[in-house]
C-alpha positions in Angstrom: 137.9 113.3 70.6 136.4 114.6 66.8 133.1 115.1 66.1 133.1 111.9 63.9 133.8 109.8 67.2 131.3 111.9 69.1 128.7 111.1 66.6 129.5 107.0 66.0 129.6 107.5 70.4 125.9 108.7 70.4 125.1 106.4 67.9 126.3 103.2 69.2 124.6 104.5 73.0 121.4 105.3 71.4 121.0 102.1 69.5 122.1 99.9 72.8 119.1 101.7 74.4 116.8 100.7 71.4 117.6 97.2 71.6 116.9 96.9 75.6 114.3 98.7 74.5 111.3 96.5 75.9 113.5 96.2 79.4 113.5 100.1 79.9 109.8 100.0 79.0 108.2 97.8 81.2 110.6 98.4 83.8 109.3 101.8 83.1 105.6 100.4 83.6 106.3 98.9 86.8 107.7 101.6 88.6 104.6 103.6 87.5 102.4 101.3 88.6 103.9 101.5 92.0 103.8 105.4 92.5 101.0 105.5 91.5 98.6 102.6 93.4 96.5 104.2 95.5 94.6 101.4 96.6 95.4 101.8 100.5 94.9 105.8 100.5 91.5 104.9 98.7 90.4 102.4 101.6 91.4 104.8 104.3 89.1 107.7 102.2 86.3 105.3 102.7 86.8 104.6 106.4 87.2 108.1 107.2 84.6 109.2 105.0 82.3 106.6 107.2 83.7 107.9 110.2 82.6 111.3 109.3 79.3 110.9 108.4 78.5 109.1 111.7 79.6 111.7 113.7 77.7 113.9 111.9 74.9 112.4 112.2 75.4 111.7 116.0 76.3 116.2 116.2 72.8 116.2 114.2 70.8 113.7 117.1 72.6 115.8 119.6 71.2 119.6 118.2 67.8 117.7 117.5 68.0 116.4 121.7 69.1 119.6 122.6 66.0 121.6 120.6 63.6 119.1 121.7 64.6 118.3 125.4 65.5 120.4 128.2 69.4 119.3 128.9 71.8 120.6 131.0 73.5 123.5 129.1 76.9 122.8 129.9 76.9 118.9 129.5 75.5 119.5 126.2 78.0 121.9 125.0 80.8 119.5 126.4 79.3 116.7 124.7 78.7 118.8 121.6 82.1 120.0 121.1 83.7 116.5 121.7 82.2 115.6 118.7 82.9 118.7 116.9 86.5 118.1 118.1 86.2 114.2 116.7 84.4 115.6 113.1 87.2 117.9 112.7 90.0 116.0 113.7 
């Protein structure tokens, strides 16, 4: 092969990508669009993120009990680190 036919080659393969062009862009487009939806990991941030701030709030209730009511020691620390245990999870 000469360097002349390696040249008309490269053009004649570069200009059939110019002229599909518009396919190799949107397909392009679409697959980005794909990667990157994040629509269902950005629902599941929001339940978890729910999640976590009701357990912290129920760890909070539980420290405030524990400061303000004379519990059983060792059921609170079960109970406490159960939800510790759930925060963290």
């Amino acid at each position: 092969m000469t360097e002349e036919q390696l040249k008309q080659g490269f053009v004649a393969a570069l200009n059939k990508l110019i002229s599909k062009r518009d396919d190799i862009i949107a397909g392009l487009t679409e697959g980005a669009e794909i990667l990157y939806d994040t629509t269902a990991l950005e629902a599941e941030k929001k339940h978890l993120w729910g999640e976590m701030c009701v357990l912290a709030e129920m760890v909070q209730a539980a420290i405030n009990e524990n400061a303000h009511v004379a519990l059983d020691q060792k059921e609170y620390q079960k109970r406490y680190d159960e939800l510790a245990t759930r925060y963290d999870g």
